[in-house]
C-alpha positions as CSV (number, residue, x, y, z in Angstrom):
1,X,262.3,99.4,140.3
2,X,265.3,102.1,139.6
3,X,267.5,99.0,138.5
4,X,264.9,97.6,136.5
5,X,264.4,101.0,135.1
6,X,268.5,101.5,134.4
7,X,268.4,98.4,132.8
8,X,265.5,99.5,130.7
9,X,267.6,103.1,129.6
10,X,270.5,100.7,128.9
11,X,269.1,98.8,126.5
12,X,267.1,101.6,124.6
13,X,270.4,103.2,124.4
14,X,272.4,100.2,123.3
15,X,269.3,100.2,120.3
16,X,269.7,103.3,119.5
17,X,273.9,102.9,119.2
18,X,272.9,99.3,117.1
19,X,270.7,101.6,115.0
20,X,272.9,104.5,114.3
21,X,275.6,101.9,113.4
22,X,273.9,100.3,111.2
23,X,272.8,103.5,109.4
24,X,277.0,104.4,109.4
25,X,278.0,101.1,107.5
26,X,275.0,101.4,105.4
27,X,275.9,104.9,104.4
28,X,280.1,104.5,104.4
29,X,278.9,100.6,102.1
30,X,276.5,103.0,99.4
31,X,279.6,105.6,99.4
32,X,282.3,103.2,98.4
33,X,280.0,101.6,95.7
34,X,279.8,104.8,94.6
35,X,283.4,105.5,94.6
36,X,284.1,102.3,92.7
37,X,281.3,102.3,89.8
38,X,282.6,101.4,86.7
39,X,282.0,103.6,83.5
40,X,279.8,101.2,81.3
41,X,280.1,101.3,77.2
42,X,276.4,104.1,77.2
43,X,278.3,105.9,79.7
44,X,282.3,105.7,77.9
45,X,280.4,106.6,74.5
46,X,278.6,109.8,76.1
47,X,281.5,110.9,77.8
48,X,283.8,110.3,75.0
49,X,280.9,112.5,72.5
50,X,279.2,114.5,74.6
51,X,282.1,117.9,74.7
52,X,281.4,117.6,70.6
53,X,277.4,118.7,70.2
54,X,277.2,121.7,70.4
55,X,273.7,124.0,70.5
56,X,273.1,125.9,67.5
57,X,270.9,129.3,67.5
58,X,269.3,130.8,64.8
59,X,269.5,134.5,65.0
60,X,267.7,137.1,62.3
61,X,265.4,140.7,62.6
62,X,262.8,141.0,64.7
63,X,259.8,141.4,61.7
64,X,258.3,144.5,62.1
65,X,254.5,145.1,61.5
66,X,253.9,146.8,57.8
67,X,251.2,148.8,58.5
68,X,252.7,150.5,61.7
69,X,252.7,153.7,61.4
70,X,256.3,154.1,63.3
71,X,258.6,152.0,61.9
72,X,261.1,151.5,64.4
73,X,265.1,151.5,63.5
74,X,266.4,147.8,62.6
75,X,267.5,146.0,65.7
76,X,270.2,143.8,66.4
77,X,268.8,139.6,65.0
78,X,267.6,137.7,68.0
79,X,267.1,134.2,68.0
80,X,264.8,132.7,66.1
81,X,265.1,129.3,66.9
82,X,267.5,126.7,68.2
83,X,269.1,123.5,67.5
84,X,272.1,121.5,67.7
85,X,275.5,120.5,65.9
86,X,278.1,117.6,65.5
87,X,281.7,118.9,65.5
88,X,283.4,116.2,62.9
89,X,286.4,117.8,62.1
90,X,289.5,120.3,63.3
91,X,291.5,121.8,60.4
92,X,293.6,124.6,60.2
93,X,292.6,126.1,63.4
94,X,288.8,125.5,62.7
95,X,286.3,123.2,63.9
96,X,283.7,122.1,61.7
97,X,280.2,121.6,62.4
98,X,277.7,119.6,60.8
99,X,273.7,120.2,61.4
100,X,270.3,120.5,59.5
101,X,269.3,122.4,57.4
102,X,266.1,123.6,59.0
103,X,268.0,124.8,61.9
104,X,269.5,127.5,60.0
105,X,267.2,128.5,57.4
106,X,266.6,131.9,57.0
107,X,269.8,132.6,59.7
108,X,271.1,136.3,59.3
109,X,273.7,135.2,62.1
110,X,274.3,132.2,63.5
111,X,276.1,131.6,67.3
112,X,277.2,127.6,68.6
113,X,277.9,127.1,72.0
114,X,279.7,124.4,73.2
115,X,278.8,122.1,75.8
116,X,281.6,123.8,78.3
117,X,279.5,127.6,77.3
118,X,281.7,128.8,75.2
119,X,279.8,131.1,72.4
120,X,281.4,131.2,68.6
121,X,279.8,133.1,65.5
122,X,279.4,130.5,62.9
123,X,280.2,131.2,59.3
124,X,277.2,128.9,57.2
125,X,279.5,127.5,54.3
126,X,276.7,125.6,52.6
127,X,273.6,124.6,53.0
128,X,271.3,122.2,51.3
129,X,267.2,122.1,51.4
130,X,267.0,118.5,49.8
131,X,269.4,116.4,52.3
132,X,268.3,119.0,55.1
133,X,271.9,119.5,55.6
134,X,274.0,122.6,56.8
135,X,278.1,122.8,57.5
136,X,279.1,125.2,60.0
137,X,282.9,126.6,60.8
138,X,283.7,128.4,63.8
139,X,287.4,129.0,65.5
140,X,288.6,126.1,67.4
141,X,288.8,127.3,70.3
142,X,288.5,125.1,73.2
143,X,287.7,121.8,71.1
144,X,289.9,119.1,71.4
145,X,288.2,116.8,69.0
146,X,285.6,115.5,67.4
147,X,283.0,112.7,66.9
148,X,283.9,110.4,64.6
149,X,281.7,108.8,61.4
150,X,280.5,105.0,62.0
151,X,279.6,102.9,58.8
152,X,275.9,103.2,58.7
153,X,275.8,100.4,56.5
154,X,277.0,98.5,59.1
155,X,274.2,99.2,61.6
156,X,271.6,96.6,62.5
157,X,268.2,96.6,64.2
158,X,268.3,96.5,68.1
159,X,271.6,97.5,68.9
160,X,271.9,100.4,70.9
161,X,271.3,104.1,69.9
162,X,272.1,107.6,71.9
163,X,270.4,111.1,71.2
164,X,272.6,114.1,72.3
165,X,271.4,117.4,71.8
166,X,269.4,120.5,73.2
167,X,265.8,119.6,73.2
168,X,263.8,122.7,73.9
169,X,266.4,125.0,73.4
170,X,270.2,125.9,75.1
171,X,268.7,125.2,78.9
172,X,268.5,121.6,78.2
173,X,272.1,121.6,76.0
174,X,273.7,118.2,76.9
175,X,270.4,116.1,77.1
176,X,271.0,112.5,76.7
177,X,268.6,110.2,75.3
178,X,269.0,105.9,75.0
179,X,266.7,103.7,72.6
180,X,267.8,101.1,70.1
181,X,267.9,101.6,66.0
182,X,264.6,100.9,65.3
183,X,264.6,100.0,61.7
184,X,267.4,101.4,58.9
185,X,266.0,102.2,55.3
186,X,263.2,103.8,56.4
187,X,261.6,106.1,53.7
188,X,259.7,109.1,54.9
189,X,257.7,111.9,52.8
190,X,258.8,115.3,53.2
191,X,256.5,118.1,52.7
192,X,257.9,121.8,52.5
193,X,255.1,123.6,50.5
194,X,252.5,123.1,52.9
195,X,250.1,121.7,50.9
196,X,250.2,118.3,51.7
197,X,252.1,117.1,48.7
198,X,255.5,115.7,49.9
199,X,258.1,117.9,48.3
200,X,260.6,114.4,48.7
201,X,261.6,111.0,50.4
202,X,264.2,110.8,52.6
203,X,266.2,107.7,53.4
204,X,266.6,107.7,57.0
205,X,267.5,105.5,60.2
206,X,264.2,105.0,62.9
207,X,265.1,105.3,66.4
208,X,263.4,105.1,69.7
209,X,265.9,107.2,71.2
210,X,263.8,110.5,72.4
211,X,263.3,113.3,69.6
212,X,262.3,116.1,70.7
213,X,263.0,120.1,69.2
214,X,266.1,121.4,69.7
215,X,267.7,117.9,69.1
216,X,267.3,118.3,64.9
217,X,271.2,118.4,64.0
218,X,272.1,116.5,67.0
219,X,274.2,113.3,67.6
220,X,272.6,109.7,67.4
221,X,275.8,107.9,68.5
222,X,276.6,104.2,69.2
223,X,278.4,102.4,72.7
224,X,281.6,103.2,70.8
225,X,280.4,106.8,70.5
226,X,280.9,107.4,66.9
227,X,278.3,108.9,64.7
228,X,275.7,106.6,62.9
229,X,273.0,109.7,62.6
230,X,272.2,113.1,63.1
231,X,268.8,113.6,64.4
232,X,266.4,115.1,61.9
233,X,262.7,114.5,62.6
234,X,260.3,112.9,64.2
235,X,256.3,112.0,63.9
236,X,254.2,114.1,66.2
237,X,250.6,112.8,66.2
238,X,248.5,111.9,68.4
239,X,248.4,107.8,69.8
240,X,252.4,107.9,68.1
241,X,255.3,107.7,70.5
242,X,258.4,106.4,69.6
243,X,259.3,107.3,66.0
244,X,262.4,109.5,65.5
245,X,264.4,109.6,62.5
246,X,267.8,110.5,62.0
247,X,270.0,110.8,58.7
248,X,272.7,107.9,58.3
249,X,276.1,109.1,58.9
250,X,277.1,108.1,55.1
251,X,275.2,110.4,53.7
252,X,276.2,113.1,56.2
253,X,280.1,112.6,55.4
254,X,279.5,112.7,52.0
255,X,276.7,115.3,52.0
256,X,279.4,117.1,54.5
257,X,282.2,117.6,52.4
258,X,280.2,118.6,49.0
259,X,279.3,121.6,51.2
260,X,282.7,122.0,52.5
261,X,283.9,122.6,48.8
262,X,281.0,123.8,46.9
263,X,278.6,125.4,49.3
264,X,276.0,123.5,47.6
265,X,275.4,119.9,46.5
């Protein structure tokens, strides 16, 4: 009985050894495949533009209420929104930063942090309503570079398309989103006034890359991480997923520049 029992102990310990070993090479074989992943083209274009969107915030006066009796002294702007911001260019010590218009709008101050935290005051150099465009400059600082334009003439239909920005605001700065181009040409009505006349069309790019707020002025890059768009809108209704829209990069560079110079287009 006591040998039959020792054999017994022997060969739930023996089990146990088999297990844990197994367990060890199954752990030390995921750890090594770890260790040797390869960086895929989505992962080398991320990498390669993530350090260059930036989050943008919108900073003006708290409004007071009119009819208070004790108007209170004017406080420092505080952010009024948020957005984001494609760095596309170093010059003379600057880096310049390209966005929407909407994310500025109304701005007393605006402030871009960079993906490492970094905070700069931005100096708005133009701005345009109609393209829903907006240049920024701020001091180089810690950038190193920039994303560079694509040919959005070039782009066609199902090849793949990257979102960076800061949906919901600075805490999700660095947010990457992956869908395909979705159609190009697109024409969508634009209605500023409110009342339900479209103010303008815009000629945009359709994605199914995720849109959300905080991403308007953000990257839509392709797997060779150049700029084909910068995220602008998207259609919120109800039963509609799917369907963001982002400005070709041709217009932005060209758009871009007329700001640079003129502050206006």
């Amino acid at each position: 009985m006591e040998l039959n029992f020792r054999t017994m102990m022997l060969n739930v310990i023996m089990s146990v050894v088999m297990i844990l070993g197994l367990l060890s090479a199954t752990v030390t074989n995921d750890t090594a495949q770890a260790q040797t992943t390869e960086m895929n083209p989505t992962m080398e274009a991320i990498a390669s533009a993530k350090p260059y969107v930036v989050s943008v915030v919108n900073l003006q006066q708290a409004q007071q209420n009119i009819f208070a009796q004790n108007q209170m002294e004017p406080s420092d702007p505080v952010p009024a929104g948020t957005g984001s911001g494609v760095v596309y260019k170093l010059e003379n010590d600057y880096a310049y930063i390209v966005t929407n218009h909407h994310v500025i709008e109304g701005a007393q101050e605006v402030t871009v942090t960079s993906e490492a935290g970094d905070t700069y005051d931005a100096e708005v150099l133009g701005s345009d309503i109609w393209t829903d465009l907006a240049v920024l400059r701020v001091e180089a600082g810690n950038f190193d570079g920039y994303i560079e334009f694509a040919n959005s003439d070039d782009l066609v239909v199902g090849e793949t398309a990257i979102a960076i920005g800061s949906p919901l605001g600075e805490v999700f700065s660095g947010s990457v989103a992956k869908g395909i181009v979705s159609g190009l040409d697109r024409t969508v009505p634009v209605n500023l006034s409110g009342y339900g006349t479209p103010d303008w069309e815009a000629n945009v790019i359709q994605t199914d890359a995720a849109i959300n707020p905080g991403n308007s002025g953000g990257a839509l890059i392709n797997e060779n991480g150049e700029l084909i768009g910068i995220n602008s809108m998207k259609i919120s209704i109800p039963n509609v997923e799917g369907m963001g829209f982002a400005i070709p990069s041709n217009e932005v560079e060209k758009i871009a520049e007329q700001l640079e110079e003129h502050g206006e287009v």
